[in-house]
C-alpha positions in Angstrom: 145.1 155.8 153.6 144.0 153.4 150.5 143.9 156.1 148.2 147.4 156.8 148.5 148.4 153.1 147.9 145.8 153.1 145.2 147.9 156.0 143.5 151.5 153.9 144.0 149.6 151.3 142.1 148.4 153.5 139.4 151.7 154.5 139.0 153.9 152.0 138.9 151.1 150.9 136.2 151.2 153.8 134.0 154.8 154.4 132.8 153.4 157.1 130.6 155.4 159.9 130.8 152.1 162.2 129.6 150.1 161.8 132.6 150.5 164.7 134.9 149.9 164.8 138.5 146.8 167.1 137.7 145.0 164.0 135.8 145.8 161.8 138.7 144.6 163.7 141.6 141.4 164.0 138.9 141.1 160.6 138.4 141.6 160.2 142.2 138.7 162.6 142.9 136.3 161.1 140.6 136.9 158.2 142.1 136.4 159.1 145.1 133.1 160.6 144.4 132.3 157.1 142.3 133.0 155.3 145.5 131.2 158.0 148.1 128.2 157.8 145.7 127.9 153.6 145.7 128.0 153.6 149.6 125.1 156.1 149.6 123.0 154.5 147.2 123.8 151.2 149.3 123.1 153.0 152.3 119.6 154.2 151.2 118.7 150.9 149.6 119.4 149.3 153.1 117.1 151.7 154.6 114.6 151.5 152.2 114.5 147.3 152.6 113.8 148.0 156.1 110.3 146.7 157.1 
């Protein structure tokens, strides 16, 4: 799954010892919505360039 790669990455990143696990899985579900909302909107604009 890339979203469990994409929080390896985040981590090894951050070294912050005041991010909690809480604000990453929160981070990781916003992004997630981010990126479900972008392949809708392409979705529709495909459909809507449809003759």
């Amino acid at each position: 799954m890339q979203l469990d790669t994409m929080t390896l990455i985040t981590l090894s990143l951050v070294r912050d010892p005041n991010i909690t696990l809480s604000s990453l899985f929160m981070f990781k579900y916003i992004l997630n919505l981010f990126l479900l909302q972008v392949s809708f909107g392409h979705y529709l604009f495909s459909l809507l360039r449809k003759p």
